[in-house]
N, C-alpha and C positions, 0 to 999 in steps of 0.2 A: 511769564516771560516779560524783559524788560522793556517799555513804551518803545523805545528805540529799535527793536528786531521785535515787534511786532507785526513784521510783513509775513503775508500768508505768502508760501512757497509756491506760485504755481508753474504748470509749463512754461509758461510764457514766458514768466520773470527768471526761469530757468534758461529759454533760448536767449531773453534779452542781455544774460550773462554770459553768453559764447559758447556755454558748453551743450554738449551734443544728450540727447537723452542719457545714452551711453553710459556717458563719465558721468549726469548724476545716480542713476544709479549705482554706479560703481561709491561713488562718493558714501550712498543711503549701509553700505554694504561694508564700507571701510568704518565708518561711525558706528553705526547699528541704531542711529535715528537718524530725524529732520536737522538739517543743519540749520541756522537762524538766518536770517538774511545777510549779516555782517559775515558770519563764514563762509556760506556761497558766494560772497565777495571775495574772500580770502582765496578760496579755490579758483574765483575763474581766472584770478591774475598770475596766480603761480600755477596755474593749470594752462595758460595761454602758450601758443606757439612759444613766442618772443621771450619768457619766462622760462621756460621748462622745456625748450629743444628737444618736444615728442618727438617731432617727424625725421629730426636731424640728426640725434644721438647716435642712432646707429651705423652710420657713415662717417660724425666728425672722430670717433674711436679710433678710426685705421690711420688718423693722422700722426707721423713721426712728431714728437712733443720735449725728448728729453738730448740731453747734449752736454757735454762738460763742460759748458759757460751757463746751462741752463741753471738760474737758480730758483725761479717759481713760473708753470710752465698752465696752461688753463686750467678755471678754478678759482681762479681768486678774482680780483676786479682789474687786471693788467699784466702781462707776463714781465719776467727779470730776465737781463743775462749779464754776466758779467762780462766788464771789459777790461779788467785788470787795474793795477795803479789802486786799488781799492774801491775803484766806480763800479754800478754796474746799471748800467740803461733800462729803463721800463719803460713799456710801448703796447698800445693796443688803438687800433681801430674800430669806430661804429658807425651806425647807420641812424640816420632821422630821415627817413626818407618818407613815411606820411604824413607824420604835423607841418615839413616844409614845403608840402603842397597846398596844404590845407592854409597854411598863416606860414610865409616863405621868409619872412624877417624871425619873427620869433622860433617858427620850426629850427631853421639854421640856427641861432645865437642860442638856444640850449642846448643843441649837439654838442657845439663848443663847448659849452659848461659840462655838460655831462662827462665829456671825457678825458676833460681836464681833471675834474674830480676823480675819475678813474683813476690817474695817476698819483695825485697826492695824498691820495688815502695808501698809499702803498707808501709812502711816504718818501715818494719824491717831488724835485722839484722841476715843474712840466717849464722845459728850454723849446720847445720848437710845434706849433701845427702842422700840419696836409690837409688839405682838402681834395675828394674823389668826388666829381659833380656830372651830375648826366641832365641834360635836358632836350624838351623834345625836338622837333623841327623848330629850324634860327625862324623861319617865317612864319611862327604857328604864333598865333594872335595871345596868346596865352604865355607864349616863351619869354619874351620880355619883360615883364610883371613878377615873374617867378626867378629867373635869372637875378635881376636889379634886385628884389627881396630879399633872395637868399647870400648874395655876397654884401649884401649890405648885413644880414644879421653876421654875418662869421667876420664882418670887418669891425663891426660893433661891439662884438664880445672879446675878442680878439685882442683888439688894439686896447680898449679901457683895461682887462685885466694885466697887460703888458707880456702877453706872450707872444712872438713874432708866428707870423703864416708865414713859411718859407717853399712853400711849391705844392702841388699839386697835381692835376687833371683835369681836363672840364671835355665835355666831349658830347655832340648834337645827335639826335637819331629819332625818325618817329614813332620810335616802339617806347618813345619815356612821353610821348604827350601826353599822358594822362597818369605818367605816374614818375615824377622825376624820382633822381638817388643822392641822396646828400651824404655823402660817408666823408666822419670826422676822424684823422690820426693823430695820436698824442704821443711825444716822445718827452720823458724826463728823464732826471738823476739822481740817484741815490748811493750813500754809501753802501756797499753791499753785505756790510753787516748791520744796515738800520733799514731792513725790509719791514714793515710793517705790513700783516693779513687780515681779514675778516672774522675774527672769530669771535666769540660769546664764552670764555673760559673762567672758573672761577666762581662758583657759586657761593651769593652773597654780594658778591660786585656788583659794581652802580653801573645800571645802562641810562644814558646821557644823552640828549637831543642838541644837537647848537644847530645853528643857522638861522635863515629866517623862518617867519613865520607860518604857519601852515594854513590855508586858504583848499579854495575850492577845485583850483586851477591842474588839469590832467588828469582827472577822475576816470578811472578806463582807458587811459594811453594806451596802456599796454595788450591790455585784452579786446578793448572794442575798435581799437583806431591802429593798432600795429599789428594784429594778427586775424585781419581781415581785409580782401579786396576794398577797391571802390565802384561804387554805382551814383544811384542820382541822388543818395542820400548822403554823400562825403562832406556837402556842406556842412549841412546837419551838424558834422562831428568837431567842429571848430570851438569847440567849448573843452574837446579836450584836450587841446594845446596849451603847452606850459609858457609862462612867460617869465624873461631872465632876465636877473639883477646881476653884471658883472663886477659890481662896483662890490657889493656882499659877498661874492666869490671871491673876490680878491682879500678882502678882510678872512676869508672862512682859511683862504691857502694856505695865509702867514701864520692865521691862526694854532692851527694844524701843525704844521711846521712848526713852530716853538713848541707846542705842546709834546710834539713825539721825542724831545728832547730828553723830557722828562722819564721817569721811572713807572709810573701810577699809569700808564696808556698800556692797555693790552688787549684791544680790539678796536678796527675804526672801518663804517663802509658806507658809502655813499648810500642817501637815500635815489636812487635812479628809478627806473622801471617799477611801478607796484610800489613806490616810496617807504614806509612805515612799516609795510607787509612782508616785504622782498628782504628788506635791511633786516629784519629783527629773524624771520625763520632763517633764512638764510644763511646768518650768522653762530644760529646756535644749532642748523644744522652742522656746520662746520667740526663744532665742537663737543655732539653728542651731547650737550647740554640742553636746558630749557629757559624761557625767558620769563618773567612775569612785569608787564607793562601797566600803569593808569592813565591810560589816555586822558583825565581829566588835568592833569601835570605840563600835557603839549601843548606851546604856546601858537596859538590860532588869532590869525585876521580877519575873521569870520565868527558872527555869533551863529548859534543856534546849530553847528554841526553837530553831527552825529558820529560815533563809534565807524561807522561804514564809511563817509565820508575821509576821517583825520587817519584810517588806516590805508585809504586805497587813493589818497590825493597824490599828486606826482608834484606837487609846489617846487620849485626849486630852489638848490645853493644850501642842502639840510642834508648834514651828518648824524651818526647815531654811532656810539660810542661805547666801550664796555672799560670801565675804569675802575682800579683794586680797591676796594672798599678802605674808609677812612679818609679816601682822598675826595671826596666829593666836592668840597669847598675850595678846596685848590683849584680844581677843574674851573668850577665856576669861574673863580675869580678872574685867571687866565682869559677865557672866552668872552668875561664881560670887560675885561679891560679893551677886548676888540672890538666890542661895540655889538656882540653879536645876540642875539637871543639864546636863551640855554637852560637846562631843568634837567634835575635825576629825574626819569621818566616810568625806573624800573629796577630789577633787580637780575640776574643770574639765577636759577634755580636747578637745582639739582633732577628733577625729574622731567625728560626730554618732552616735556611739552610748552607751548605757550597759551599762558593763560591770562587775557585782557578784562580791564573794570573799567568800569567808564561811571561818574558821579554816586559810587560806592556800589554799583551794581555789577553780577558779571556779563559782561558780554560774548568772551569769546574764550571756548578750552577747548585744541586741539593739539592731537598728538604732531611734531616737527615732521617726522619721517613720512605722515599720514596725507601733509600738506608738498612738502620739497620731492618727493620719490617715490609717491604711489600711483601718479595717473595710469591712466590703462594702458599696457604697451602691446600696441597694439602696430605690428608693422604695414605699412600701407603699401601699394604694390606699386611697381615698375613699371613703363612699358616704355617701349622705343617710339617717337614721336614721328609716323606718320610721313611730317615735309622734309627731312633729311634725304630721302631716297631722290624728292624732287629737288632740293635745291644744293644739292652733289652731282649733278650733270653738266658741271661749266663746258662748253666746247668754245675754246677759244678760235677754233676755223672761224668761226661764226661773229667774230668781235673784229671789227674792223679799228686798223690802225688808225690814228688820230693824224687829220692833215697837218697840225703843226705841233710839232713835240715841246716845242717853246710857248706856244697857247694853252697846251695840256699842263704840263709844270707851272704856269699861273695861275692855271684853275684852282690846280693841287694848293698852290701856296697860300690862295687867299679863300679855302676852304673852311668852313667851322672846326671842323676838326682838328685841320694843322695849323691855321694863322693864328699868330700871339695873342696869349690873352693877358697881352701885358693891363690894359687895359683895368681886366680884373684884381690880377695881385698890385695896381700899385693903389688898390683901396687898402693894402693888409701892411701894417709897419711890421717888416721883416728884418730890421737892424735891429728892434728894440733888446736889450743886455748885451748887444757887441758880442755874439758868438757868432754870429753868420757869415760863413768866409765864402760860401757859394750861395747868390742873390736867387729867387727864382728864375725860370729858364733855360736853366742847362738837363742835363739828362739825370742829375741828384741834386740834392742839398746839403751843401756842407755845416756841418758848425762843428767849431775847439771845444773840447774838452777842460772845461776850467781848470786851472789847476796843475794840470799835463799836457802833456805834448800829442794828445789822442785829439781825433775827429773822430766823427759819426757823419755816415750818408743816409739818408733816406729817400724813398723815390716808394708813390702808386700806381699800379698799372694795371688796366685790363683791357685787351680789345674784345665788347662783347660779341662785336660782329662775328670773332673767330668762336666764342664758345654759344653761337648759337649755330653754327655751322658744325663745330664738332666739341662740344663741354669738353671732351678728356684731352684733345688735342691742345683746345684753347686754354685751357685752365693752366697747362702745361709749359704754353710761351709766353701766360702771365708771370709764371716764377722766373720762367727764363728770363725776359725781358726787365723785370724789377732786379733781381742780379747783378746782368747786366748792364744796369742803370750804376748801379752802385759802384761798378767795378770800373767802369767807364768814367767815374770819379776819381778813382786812387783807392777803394773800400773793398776790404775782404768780405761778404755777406755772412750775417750770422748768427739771422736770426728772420723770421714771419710773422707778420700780422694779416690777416684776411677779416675783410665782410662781404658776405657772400649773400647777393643777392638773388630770389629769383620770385617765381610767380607762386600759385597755388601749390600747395606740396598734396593737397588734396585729389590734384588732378596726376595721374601715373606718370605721363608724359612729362611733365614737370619736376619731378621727383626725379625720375630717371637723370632728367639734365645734371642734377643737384648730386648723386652719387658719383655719374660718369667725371660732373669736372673737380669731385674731394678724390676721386680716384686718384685722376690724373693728378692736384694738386699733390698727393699724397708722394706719388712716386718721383714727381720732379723733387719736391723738397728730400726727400730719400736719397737720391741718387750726388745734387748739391752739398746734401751733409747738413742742413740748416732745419733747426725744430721750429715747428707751428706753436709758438709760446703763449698766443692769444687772439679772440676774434669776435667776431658775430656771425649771426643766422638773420637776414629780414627777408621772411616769407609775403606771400600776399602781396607781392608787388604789381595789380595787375586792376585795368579798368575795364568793366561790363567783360569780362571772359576773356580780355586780349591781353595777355603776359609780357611784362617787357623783358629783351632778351637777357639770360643769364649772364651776368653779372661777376664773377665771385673777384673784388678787386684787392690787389697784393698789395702788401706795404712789408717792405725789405731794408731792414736797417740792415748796414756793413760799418767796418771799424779798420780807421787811419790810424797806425799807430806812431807816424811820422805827419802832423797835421799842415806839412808844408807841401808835402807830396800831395796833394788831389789833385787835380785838372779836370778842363771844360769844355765844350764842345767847340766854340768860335775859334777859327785859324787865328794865330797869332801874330803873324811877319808876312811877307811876301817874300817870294823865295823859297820856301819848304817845301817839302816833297809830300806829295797826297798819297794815302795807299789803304786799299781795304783789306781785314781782317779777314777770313771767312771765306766760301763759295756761294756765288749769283745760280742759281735754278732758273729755270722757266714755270714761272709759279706768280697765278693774276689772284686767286679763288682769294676771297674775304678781300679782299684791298678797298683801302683808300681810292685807289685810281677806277676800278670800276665799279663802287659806288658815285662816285664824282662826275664822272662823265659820262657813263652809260645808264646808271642806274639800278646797278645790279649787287644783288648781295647774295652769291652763290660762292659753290665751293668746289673744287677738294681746299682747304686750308693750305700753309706754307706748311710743308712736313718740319718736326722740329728731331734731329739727333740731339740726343742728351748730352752723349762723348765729345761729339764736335763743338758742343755749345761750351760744355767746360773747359775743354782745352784753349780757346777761343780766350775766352774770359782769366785763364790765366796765365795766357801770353800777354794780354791786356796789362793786367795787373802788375807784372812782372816788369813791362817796358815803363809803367808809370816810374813805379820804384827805383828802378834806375836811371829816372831823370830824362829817357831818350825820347819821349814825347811833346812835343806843341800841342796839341789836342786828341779827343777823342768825342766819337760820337756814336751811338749803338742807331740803328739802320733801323726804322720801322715804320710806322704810317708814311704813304707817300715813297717807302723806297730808297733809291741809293739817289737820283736826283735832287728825292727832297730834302733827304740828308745834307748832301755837296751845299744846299742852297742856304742851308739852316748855318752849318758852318761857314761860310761868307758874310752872314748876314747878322749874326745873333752877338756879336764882342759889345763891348763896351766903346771901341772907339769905331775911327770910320772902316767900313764892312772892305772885306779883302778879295778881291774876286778870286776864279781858280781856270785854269785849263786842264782840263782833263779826256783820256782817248779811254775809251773802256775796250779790251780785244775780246770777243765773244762772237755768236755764232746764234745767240736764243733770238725770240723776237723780240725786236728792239725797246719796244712796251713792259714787255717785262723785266729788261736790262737794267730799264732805268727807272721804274716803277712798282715793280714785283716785291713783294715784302719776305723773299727767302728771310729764314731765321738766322743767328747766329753770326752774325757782320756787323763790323765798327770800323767806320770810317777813321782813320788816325792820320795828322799830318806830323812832322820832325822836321830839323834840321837834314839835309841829306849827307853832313858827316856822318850821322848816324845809321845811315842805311846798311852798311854791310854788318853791323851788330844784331840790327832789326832781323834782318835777311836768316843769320845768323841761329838767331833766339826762333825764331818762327819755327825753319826746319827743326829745329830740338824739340819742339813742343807738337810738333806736326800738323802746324796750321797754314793752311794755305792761304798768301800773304800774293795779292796783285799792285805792285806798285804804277796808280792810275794819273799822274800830273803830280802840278806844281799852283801853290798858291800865289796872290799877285794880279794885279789888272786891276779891271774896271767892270767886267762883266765873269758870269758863268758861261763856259764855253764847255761842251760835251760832242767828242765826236765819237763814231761808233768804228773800229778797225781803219781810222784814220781821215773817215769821213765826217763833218762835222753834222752831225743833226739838231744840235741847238746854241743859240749864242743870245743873250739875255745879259741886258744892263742891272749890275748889281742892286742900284739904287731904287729900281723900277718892282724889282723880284724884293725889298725890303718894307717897301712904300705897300706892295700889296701885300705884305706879313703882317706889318703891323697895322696898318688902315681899317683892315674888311672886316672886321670883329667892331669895332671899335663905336658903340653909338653913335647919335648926334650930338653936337656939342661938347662931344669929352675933348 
């Protein structure tokens, strides 16, 4: 055996690899010997949760995935759709949500990297971020430190490479103090006949390393630090955080991009997760091929590694490349004119194995299939979680009304949750290449379509408070509400991205959560007509046994095909007529407002109809299109209140106050706080009203025409009585103030 995999095998060094007795013997069984130490490396990273989507596979399956804009749907490193004109959009969302606990600046600025590279290895060009950000209690001594870290790495990586952050999420809760969620969304474009895939095709062909160099940095990301809890050893694990050069990414992008020009590229995939490991099986799982690599060929910043190390290092801003033989020199040439590091590192081989040498010895000969598709499948059980029975008892008899409804709506506005975090995004250049025709803030994000007369909206959303009161429910008003985000722009939706977080998949109860809200997701996105094209799974989000709530956060691109048609949530004039989409319910359970003021996070949830909600959404859409809107606003945290207060408050010039009489009959708390589903606040011109009125009943939406924009304050009475009246200036001062450090 070679000096280097002369490690003796034992238990230990078997659990210190994450796997379970189990799977090695399954392993002992699959081989029909010892594996060396570099290959029980090889297994625990592609055997890891986060790698190999044991626990998940058989739930993300029932996902709808396929569509006639669908051009490459999960599976690859980012889903396609087409958007016609010869474009077609590629998008996927991920998660860094242990290393930016662990190291809050570098954890975020290789999210960013990573899912950038996602996308231009498909071989597009990445026009726009998101950010989904959860952190624990604003007063948790700990939040600050990690907050400031993590939007400093993602403004870091971000801005240097020259991709704008155009919106996102950020949202407080203490069920993330010990484990925030950092989810990164990447949207590009490509022609949609120069999709580029992962595969390994061609035996005889040169497999190619570029980027930088390969170091020590991330060793285990994937198996010891992303698909495991944390306890009091998390520090400990800070050695397996990657740290990111965006300056090299950006050299690797252009790189890339010129190269897929060429004829001689016929496979390209991110080194991410399991680096050198993931990239190379992976690839020629793809292709029912085999690989044959010399790791003494990879260029290293580090002397004295080893075969275990250079395959299982997570280094970043490192492609691995399969190019048709004869062209090797070309390759080169191309990559070093970018300044970039690079070496034929291997070959294609015809027989479905990959087999590794390292300083003319062998190291590693496993069959592909043995390593990508054999773990144990082994289904782990379900069970219904226990606190649901208790915390589905809301009795609102028991909630007393707030002495001042005007006190209560301040609370709400300068909330964590709901106050601007303008604060945040204006560390992120979101103008950068002049596509962004909608700034962050509004209910999506716009940006043109180079080229054409097309936009794209994007928008992330999840409220976990509802999918920890009901996963199938909540999961279910995450699609709807991402939709509706989009539509509420001017955007037809048409397309999903998900990362779905939650706790232990280990524990039943947790699992369960993890089916009930791919259930629900499944059927919302079913019934919209919109495929699941790409996503993630990040298990093990959970500290000493306490699981933060499930998660699973949406990202919903839609498509302008008119890019002058969008609109945004702030009233525009004074003078227009205010009117909501939709029906008000008597419905407090998961809110905003009784977290906020009472302190309570119970349930029944806001029930969500599906029919209603699309009809809703394409009255919506409808009224953009034909010009007869000033704004829109989709109705959600905080209610139809906070809504009214959002549009008064959120334009660009000075904020527009509004009078408005709501006519109802529920309790008043709910009227104007209650988060029913399915409601967009829309203001117009009121020539337009009998049109409006008009389109509504055709579509058979029920349409309350509630005031008029105008003033100086928000004014709310209830069947004519006035219950709230609030200086606009005052309800803006606390929007944008109460978030906002010291000194900013």
């Amino acid at each position: 055996m070679a000096h280097f995999n002369s490690t003796e095998i034992t238990p230990e060094i078997v659990a210190g690899h994450g796997l379970s007795p189990e799977e090695y013997q399954h392993i002992l069984k699959l081989l029909g010997r010892t594996p060396n130490i570099t290959e029980l490396g090889i297994f625990s990273v592609m055997w890891s949760e986060h790698c190999s989507y044991k626990s998940s596979r058989r739930f993300l399956k029932t996902l709808p995935t396929e569509g006639p804009r669908v051009i490459q749907g999960p599976g690859e490193n980012a889903g396609v759709v087409d958007i016609g004109d010869g474009f077609a959009a590629v998008f996927k969302i991920e998660s860094h949500n242990h290393p930016s606990f662990i190291e809050p600046r570098q954890g975020a600025a290789t999210g960013v990297g990573g899912i950038l590279r996602d996308i231009f290895t498909m071989g597009a060009r990445p026009i726009a971020l998101l950010d989904s950000l959860r952190f624990g209690e604003i007063d948790h001594p700990k939040t600050p430190f990690l907050l400031e870290g993590v939007v400093d790495g993602i403004s870091f990586y971000g801005n240097c490479i020259g991709v704008p952050t155009v919106g996102g999420e950020v949202y407080f809760d203490a069920c993330y103090n010990g484990n925030i969620l950092v989810n990164v969304f990447c949207l590009g474009l490509v022609k949609s006949d120069k999709v580029f895939l992962g595969q390994a095709a061609g035996p005889g062909n040169a497999v190619i390393y570029v980027g930088s160099k390969t170091g020590r940095d991330g060793i285990h990301g994937a198996s010891l630090l992303a698909s495991s809890e944390f306890d009091d050893t998390t520090e400990e694990k800070r050695p397996t955080v990657q740290v990111g050069d965006p300056f090299t990414e950006k050299l690797l992008l252009e790189a890339m991009l010129e190269a897929m020009k060429q004829s001689w590229i016929v496979g390209i995939q991110d080194m991410g997760a399991a680096g050198l490991t993931s990239s190379s099986f992976e690839m020629a799982g793809r292709s029912g091929t085999g690989i044959h690599l010399d790791l003494s060929k990879v260029p290293l910043r580090e002397e004295g590694m080893t075969p275990y190390e250079i395959l299982l290092s997570e280094s970043q801003e490192r492609m691995l490349l399969v190019v048709q033989q004869g062209f090797e020199q070309a390759a080169i040439d191309l990559f070093q004119k970018w300044d970039l590091d690079t070496a034929v590192v291997g070959r294609v081989i015809d027989e479905p194995i990959v087999e590794i040498e390292f300083e003319g010895e062998n190291a590693v000969r496993l069959p592909v299939h043995l390593v990508v598709d054999s773990f144990p499948k082994k289904d782990k059980p379900t069970q219904k979680p226990a606190y649901l029975e208790k915390v589905n008892q809301l009795n609102l008899t028991q909630c007393a009304l707030p002495e001042s409804f005007g006190d209560a709506l301040k609370k709400l506005v300068a909330s964590p949750n709901i106050a601007s975090k303008r604060f945040i995004y204006e560390q992120y250049d979101h103008m950068v290449r002049l596509n962004t025709l909608v700034l962050p803030g509004s209910d999506a994000s716009v940006l043109r379509v180079p080229d054409t007369e097309k936009a794209l909206a994007i928008s992330a959303d999840c409220n976990s408070r509802y999918c920890y009161l009901d996963p199938f429910q909540g999961a279910q008003i995450a699609v709807a509400e991402g939709c509706r985000n989009v539509v509420c722009s001017g955007a037809q939706p048409i397309g999903v991205t998900n990362c779905l977080n939650f706790g232990s998949p280990d524990k039943p109860e947790i699992l369960w959560q993890f089916e009930q809200a791919v259930a629900g997701m499944g059927d919302a996105c079913r019934f919209f007509e919109i495929p699941v094209v790409s996503g993630n799974v990040s298990f093990y989000n959970e500290t000493k046994g306490e699981a933060i709530f499930p998660t699973p956060t949406i990202s919903v691109v839609g498509l302008l095909d008119d890019q002058k048609r969008f609109c945004t949530q702030a009233f525009k004039q004074s003078g227009d007529r205010i009117a909501v989409l939709g029906s008000t319910l008597e419905e407090l359970g998961g809110s905003e407002y009784l977290n906020t003021l009472l302190g309570l996070c119970e349930g029944p949830i806001p029930q969500l109809n599906l029919k209603a909600e699309k009809k809703v959404q394409s009255l919506c859409l409808e009224l953009i299109r034909k010009g007869l809107l000033s704004s829109t606003h989709d109705c959600s945290e905080g209610g139809l209140a906070v809504a009214l207060t959002e549009s008064c408050i959120t334009g660009d010039g000075l904020p527009i106050g509004a009078r408005v009489d709501l006519d109802s009959t529920i309790r008043p708390d709910a009227l104007l706080f209650g988060e029913s589903q399915s409601r967009i606040v829309i203001s117009f011109n009121k020539e337009h009203l009998a049109s409006i009125q008009s389109l509504a009943k055709e579509y058979g939406v029920p349409i309350s025409v509630v005031g008029e924009t105008g003033g100086n304050s928000l004014c709310i009475s209830i069947q004519g009585q006035e219950c709230l009246q609030e200086e606009i200036h005052q309800l803006k001062q606390l929007y944008e103030e109460s978030l906002k450090p010291d000194g900013r």
